[in-house]
N, C-alpha and C positions, 0 to 999 in steps of 0.2 A: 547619572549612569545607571542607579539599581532600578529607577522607576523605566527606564528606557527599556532594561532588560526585563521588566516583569511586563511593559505591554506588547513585546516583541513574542513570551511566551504564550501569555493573553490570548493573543491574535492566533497563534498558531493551534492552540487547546481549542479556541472558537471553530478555527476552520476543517479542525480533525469532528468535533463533533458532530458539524452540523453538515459534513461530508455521508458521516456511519448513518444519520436520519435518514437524510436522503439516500442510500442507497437501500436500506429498510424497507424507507416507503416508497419505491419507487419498484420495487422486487414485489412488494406487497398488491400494489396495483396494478403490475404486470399478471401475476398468478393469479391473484382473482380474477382479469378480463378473461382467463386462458380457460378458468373451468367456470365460468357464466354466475358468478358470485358479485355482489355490492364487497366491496375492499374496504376493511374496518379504518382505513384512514383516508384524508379527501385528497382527489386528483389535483386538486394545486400544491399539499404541500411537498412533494420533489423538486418545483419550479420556484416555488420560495427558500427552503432548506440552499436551492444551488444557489441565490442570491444570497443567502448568508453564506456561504462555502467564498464565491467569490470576495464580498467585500471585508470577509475576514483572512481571506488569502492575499487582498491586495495590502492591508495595512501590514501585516507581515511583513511583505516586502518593504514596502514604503520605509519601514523604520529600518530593516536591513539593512537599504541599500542606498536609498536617498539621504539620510542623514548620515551617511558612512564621508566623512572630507578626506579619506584618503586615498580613494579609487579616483584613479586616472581615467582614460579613454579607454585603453585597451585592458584596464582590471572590469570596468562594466560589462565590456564582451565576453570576455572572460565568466565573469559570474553569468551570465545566458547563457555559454556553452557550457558551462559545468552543472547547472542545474537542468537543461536539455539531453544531457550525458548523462545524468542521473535518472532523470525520467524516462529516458528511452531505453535504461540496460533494465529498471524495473517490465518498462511493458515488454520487452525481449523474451524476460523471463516468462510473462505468463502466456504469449505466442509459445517458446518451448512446450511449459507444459499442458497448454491444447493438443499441440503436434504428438505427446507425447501419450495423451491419452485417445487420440486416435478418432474411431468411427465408435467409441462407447458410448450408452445412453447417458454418462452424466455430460462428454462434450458436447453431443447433439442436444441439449437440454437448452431451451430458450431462458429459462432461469439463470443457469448458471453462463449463459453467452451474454444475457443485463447482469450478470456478474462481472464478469469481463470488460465490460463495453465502460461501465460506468467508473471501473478504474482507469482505463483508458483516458476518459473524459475526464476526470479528476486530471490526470497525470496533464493532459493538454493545458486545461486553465492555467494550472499552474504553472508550467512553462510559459503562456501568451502574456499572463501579468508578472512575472520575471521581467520579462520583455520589455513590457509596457513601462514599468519603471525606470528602469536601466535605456531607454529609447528617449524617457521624458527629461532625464539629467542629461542625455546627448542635448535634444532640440534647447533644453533652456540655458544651455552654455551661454554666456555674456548675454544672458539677456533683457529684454526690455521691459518696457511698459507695453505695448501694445502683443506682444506675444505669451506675457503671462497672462492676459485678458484671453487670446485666440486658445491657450489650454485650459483657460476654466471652462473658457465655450462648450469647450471636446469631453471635455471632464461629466459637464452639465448635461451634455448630449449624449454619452454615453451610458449615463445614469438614467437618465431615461429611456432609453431602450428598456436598460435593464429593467425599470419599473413595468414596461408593456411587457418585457418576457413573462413577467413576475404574474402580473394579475391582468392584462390581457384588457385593458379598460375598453369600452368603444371610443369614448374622446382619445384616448391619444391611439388609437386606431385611424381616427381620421386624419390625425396628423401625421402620418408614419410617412407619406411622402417627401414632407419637408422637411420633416427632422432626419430622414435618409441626404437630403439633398443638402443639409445643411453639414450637416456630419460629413459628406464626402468632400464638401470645400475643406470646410477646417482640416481634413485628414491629407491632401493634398497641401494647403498653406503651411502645416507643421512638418512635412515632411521635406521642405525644402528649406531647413533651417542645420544647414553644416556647417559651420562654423569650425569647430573641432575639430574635423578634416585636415585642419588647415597647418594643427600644432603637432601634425601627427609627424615625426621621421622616416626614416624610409624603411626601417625594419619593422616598425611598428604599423604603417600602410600592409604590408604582405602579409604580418600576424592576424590583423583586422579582418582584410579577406578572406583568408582561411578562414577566421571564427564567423565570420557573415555566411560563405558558403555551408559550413559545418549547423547552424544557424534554420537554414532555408531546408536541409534534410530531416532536421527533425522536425520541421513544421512539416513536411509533405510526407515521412514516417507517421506523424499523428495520424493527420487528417486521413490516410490511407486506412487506419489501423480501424478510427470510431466511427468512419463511414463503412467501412467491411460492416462491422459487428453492429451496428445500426441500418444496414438492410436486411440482414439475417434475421432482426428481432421484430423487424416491420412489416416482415413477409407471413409473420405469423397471428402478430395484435400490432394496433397504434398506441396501446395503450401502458408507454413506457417514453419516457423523457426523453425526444428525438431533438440531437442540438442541431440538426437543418432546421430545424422551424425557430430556433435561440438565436435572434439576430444579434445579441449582443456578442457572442462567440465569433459571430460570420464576424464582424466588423471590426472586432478586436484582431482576429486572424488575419484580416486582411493591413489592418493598420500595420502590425507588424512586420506583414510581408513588403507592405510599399515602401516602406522608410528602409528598412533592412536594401531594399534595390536599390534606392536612390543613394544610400550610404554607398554599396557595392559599386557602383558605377562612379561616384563624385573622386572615390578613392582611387579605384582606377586610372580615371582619367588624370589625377591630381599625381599620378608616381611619377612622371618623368619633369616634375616641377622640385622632388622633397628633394636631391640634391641640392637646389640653387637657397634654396628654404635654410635647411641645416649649413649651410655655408655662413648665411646669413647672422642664421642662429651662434653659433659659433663664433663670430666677430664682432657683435654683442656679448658674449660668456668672457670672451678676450679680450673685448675692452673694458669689461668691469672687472676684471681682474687685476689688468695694470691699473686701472684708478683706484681701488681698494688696497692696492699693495703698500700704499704706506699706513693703513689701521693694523692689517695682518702678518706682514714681515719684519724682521729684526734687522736686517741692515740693505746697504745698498744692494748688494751683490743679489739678494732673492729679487729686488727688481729688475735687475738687468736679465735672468735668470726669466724670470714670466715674460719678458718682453719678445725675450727670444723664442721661447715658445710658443706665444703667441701669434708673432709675426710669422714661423713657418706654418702653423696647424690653418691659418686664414689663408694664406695665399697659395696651399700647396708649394712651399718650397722644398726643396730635395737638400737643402743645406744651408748652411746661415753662421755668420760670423758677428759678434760683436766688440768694437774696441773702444775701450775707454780711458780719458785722463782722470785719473785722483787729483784730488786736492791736491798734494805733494806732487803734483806731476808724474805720478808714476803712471807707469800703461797698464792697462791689462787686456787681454780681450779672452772671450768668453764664445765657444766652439757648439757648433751643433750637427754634425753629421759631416763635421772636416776636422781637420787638425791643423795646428797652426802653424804646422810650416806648409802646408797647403793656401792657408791662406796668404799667409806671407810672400807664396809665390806668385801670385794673381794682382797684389797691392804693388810687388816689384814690375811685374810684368805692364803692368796701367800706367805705372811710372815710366817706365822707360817709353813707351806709346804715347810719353806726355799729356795721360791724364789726370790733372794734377786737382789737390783741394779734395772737396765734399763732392763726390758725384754726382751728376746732375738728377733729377729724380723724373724728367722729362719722356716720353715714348720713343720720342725719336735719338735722343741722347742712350738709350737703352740699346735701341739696335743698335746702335755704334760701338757699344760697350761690349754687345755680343758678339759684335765682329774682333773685338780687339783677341777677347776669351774665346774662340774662334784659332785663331793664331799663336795659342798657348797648346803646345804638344801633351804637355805632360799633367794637364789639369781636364778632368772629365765634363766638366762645367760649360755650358755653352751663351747661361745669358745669368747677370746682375741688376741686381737693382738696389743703389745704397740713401740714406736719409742721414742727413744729421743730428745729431741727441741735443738740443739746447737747453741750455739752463741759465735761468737769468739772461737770454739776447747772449750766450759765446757757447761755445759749441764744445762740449767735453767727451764728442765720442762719435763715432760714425756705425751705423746699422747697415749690414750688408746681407743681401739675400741671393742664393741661387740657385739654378736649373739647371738640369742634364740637356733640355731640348733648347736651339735656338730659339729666339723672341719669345721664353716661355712667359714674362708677363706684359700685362694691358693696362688700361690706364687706370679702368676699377682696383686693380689691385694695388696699385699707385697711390691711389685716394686711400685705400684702408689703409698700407702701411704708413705715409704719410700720420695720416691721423695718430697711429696707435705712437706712434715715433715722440709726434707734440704730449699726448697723454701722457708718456712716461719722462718726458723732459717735465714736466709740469709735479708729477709726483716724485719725482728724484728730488727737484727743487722742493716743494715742500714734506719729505720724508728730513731733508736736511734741514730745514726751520724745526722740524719738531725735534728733531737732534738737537739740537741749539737748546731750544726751549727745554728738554730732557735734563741736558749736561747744566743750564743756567739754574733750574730747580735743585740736582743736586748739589750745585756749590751753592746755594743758599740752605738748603739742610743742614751741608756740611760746616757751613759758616755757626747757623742756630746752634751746633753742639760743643763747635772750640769756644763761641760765647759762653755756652753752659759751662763747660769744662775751665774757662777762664777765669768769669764768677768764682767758682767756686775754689782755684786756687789763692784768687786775691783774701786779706783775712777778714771776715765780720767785726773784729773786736782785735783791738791794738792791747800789746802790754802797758801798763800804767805804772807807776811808780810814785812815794812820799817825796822823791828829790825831782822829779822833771813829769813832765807829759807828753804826750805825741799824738799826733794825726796825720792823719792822709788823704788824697785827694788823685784817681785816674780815671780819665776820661778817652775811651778809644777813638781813633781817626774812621777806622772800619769797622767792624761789626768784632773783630777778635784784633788785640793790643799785642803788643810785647812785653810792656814793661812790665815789672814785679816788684813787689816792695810784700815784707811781713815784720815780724817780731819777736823773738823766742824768750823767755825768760829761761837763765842757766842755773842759775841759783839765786838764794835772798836777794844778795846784793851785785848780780851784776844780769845784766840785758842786752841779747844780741841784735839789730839790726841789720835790715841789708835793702837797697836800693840797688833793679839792674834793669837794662835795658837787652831784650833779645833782637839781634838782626833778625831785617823780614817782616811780614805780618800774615795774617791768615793763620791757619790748622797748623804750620811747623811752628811758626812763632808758638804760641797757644802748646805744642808739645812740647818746647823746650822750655817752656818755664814752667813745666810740671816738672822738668827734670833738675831745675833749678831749686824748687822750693822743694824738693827730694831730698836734693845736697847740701840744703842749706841745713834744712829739720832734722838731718844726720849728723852731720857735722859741729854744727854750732852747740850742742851739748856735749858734746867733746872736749870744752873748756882749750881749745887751739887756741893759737895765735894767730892776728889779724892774715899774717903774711901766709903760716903753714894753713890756712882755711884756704884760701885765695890757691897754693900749689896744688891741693886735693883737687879742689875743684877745678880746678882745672885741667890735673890728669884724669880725670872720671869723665868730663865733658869731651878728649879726647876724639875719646871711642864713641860720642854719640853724635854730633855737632857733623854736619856737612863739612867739606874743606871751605868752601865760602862763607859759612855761617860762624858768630862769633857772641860773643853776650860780656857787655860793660857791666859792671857790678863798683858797689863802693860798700862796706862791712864793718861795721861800727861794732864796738864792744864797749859798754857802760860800764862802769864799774862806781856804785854809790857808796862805797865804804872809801875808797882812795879817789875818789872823786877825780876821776879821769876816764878820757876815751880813749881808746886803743883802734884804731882803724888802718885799712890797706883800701886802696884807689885801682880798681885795672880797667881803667881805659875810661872810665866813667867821669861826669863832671864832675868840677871838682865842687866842693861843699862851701855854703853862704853860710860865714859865722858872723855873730854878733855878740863882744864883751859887754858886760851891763856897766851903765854906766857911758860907755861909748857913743858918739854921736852918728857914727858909721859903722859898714858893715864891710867884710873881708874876707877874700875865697880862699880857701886852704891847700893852695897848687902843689899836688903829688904827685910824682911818676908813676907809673905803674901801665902794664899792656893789659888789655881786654882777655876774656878767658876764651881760649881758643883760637888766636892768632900768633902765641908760640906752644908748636904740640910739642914738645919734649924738655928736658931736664932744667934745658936753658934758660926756663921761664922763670926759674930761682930769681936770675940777676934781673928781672924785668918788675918784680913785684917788690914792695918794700911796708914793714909795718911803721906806722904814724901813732904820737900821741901827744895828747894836749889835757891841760887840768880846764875843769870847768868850774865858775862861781854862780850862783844861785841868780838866776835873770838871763842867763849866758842865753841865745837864741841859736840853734842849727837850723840847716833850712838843706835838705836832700830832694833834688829836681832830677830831672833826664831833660835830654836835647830840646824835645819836642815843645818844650817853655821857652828856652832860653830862643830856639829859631823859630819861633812862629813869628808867622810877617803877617802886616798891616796890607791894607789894598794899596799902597805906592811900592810894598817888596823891600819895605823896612823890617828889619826883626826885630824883637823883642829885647834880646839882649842881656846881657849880664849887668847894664849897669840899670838898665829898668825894675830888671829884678830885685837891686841890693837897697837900689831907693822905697821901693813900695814896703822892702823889710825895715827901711830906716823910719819910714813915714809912722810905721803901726808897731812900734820896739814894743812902747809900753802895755799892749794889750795880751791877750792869751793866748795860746798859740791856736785854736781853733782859730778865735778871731783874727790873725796873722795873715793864715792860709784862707780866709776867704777875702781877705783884702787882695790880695797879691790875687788869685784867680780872677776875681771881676776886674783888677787893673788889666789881667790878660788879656778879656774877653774884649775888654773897653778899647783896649790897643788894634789890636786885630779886626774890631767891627762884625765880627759873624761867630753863629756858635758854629758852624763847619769848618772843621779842623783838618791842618793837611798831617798831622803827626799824633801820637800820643802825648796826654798831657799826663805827670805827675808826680808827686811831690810827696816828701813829710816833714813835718815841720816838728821840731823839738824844743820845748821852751824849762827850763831847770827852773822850780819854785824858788822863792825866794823866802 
């Protein structure tokens, strides 16, 4: 960007300088012809200085204007009328002050009229190669190979000219015929390159002419201006830079002029085409609009919304109704220059004319439609035309359009609503796949976090004890469990547990046993009883628990100095003991309701506290459902007596060892590690 802008200055410092030479030397050798003097500088250099003035005026431009990618068609006119505007309120100015200085010796002075003349001349170039650039990004619009070749041609050919202005060779003197003759084809072949024409609107066609007309004045302003002030100066000496004999000028002038007509005219004739053009244009804008509307909109409603706009701004409708079924079957419909009990009246009125269904989308089904709307007093409407919204092959909505004039649509217009109709069945259907896909993503996020949150309420490390040991063992069916198990130590000698099971699974399971191991970690240092732990909790879970939702729990209290458990059962399986010494094993069946399936006082008489002594070998074994009913592939369960066997089978080992006997008996039973339940367990073996 900074080297851009320093040869953009570059170029302009070049072409100011070598402007002031030339006018020096060219004043220089005018004055001397005038009082019969040799002129201290040579008669070519004005004819060279204006070849550097030009091609340092042309790259000016060049980097302006040609590398500018943001000028449209009509900012390129734009910059030629505004630099022609500019140059022509300068030469204004110096016509003023001529007029203003009269019949005085310094007006009549042929020096200061090559004063004159040669800013004039200045002011022209610079406008023609304005032109000239701004004319070369018209012709090269989309273009090819064989037309970027035909303007190096012209390029090439003009540059030599300029070379023969310059130094006046005899060789290219003898060519001057065909290099005239060559230059007038290629100036003709480039001139019939409109393309751009084509993308012009219809406001922007009559801006264009104006600036063409406005365009073609100041070129016949100039040419007026430095051919006045260059006979004046010729009637006295020839010996002052006459741009009739500068054919590079004549041709540049003239390029300009022809292409600027052939534009004038192509525009012209092209204006009673830019309505069918922008029509065009415009159901292209509208139909990437309804197919981009499922990247850009948030819900359905913005599609239905563009479709309707779309379908009236393409076909000229004067009004448009849309109705649709939701999911839930609810209606809605969606209004565009009626109200819906207007609509409502015309959907009655078709009905009773028993036109029934999706309207037909046919020309001649249309007149008929207009005849019906025709025979409707109190609706201004005279013609319809409706489409069905499909999605997935059924139909969740009907598109209606209409007109004030009978038979106001044709078949074209048929074909585009039509289309646009399919389009936005198509992105309605997939605006819903990615809903899907949206809502599917966030219940696996939300899944990731109650697993995090689950993790981390299960405990890393169980309490231990000199009289017994414990482990445990859960494995989720889903990605987030219910069950819960932990272990609190109360003091030295006694240790609380608890085994529960929350209804549900997913994010509320996962909440409610944070609200579990809440109550448990409050409670259970509280030195309560099995039964009064069991009523807290379950007035506390009350007020948090859905009325459907409930959580089985069983609540063990250790006590290694009295060498006894203290426990309450609600609603939970009951517990797999084993006496050491014993050949078998035996459940310890207690009443008790679940927490949260009686919410008030009465739960007193529902829950009860248990206790038993233990001896040094004694094995506990605390499960949930999800062990004892897991089935086999014939829809066998597990069972309670598979379980009490697997603890008979492995008495004498530790109770780690215990619990991974019994879980591979599980897995082995079952045949698959895909689980329909949660699995889990702890297992308590008292040392001996």
């Amino acid at each position: 960007m900074f080297k851009s802008k320093a040869l953009i200055r570059l170029a302009f410092l070049g072409s100011a300088v070598a402007w002031v030479i030339l006018l020096f030397s060219d004043i220089t050798v005018l004055f001397s012809s005038l009082q019969g003097l040799q002129p201290d500088v040579p008669e070519w250099l004005p004819r060279l200085m204006l070849a550097f003035f030009v091609v340092c005026l042309f790259y000016y431009y060049k980097l302006r204007i040609e590398r500018d990618d943001t000028l449209n068609f009509t900012d390129l006119l734009w910059k030629v009328f505004a630099t022609g505007l500019i140059t022509t309120i300068i030469s204004l100015v110096l016509r003023l002050l001529v007029f203003l200085l009269g019949n005085t010796v310094l007006a009549t002075n042929v020096v200061f009229t090559d004063f004159i003349y040669q800013i004039n001349l200045a002011l022209l170039v610079n406008f023609l190669l304005a032109a000239l650039v701004s004319w070369k990004r018209l012709i090269l619009y989309q273009k090819s190979k064989w037309l970027l070749r035909a303007w190096l041609a012209f390029d090439v050919m003009l540059l030599t000219i300029l070379v023969y202005d310059t130094i006046g060779s005899p060789i290219l003197y003898s060519l001057r015929l065909v290099v005239n003759i060559i230059l007038g084809a290629l100036l003709l072949i480039l001139s019939a390159n409109m393309r751009w024409v084509a993308y012009l609107n219809f406001k922007q066609k009559w801006t264009s002419l104006l600036l063409l007309l406005l365009v073609f004045f100041y070129l016949f302003y100039f040419f007026y201006s430095v051919e006045s002030g260059s006979e004046i100066i010729a009637k006295t000496s020839s010996a002052f830079l006459d741009f009739r004999n500068h054919l590079f000028i004549i041709f540049l002038a003239l390029f300009i002029i022809v292409y600027g007509v052939f534009s004038f005219l192509v525009i012209l004739f092209n204006l009673p085409t830019s309505s069918v053009f922008e029509q065009k244009l415009e159901e292209v804008v509208n139909y990437q609009r309804i197919s981009q509307s499922i990247q850009t909109e948030q819900d359905e409603e913005s599609v239905y919304n563009i479709l309707l706009e779309s379908s009236v701004s393409s076909v000229f409708a004067d009004a448009a109704w849309l109705e649709i079924t939701r999911v839930n079957n609810e209606q809605k419909i969606y209004t565009y220059r009626i109200s819906e009990q207007e609509s409502k009246n015309i959907r009655e009125h078709l009905e009773k004319n028993q036109v029934k269904g999706i309207l037909d989308t046919g020309s001649e089904k249309t007149k008929n439609l207009s005849k019906y709307l025709g025979s409707l007093k109190t609706s201004r409407f005279r013609s319809i035309l409706a489409f069905p919204i499909m999605v997935k092959e059924e139909t969740i909505g009907t598109l209606a359009l209409l007109k004030e004039l009978p038979d106001g649509f044709n078949k074209e217009m048929t074909r585009i609503i039509s289309t646009f109709a399919n389009q936005a069945g198509i992105s309605i259907e997939n605006f819903r796949l990615l809903e899907e896909a949206f809502q599917h993503a966030r219940y696996k996020e939300e899944l990731k976090i109650a697993k995090t949150v689950q993790q981390s309420l299960l405990p890393t490390k169980l309490e231990q004890d000199n009289d017994f040991e414990v482990v445990a063992f859960s494995a989720s069916a889903d990605e987030v469990g219910g069950d819960y198990y932990d272990t609190l130590r109360i003091d030295a000698h006694t240790v609380a547990l608890i085994i529960a099971d929350v209804s549900g699974k997913g994010t509320t399971a996962a909440f409610h046993m944070s609200q579990m191991k809440g109550i448990f970690h409050s409670l259970a240092q509280q030195h309560l009883d099995p039964k009064e732990f069991m009523q807290r909790s379950n007035q506390a879970l009350t007020y948090c628990l859905e009325r459907n939702s409930f959580i089985s729990a069983s609540f063990f209290i250790i006590d290694t100095q009295q060498k006894n458990i203290r426990y309450s059962r609600a609603g939970h399986c009951p517990v797999l003991y084993m006496q050491a010494g014993q050949n078998h094993s035996y459940y310890l069946k207690d009443r008790g309701a679940a927490l949260g399936m009686v919410r008030s006082r009465e739960y007193n008489n529902h829950i009860e506290t248990n206790e038993i002594s233990y001896q040094p070998g004694d094995i506990m074994v605390l499960y949930t459902d999800g062990i004892t009913e897991a089935k086999n592939a014939k829809g066998e369960e597990f069972g309670n007596d598979r379980l009490a066997l697997a603890l008979n089978e492995k008495a004498t080992a530790s109770a780690k060892e215990i619990e991974d006997y019994i879980i591979k008996q599980l897995y082995a039973f079952t045949g698959t590690q895909n689980i329909n339940d949660d699995y889990t367990s702890m297992t308590v073996k008292f040392k001996t």
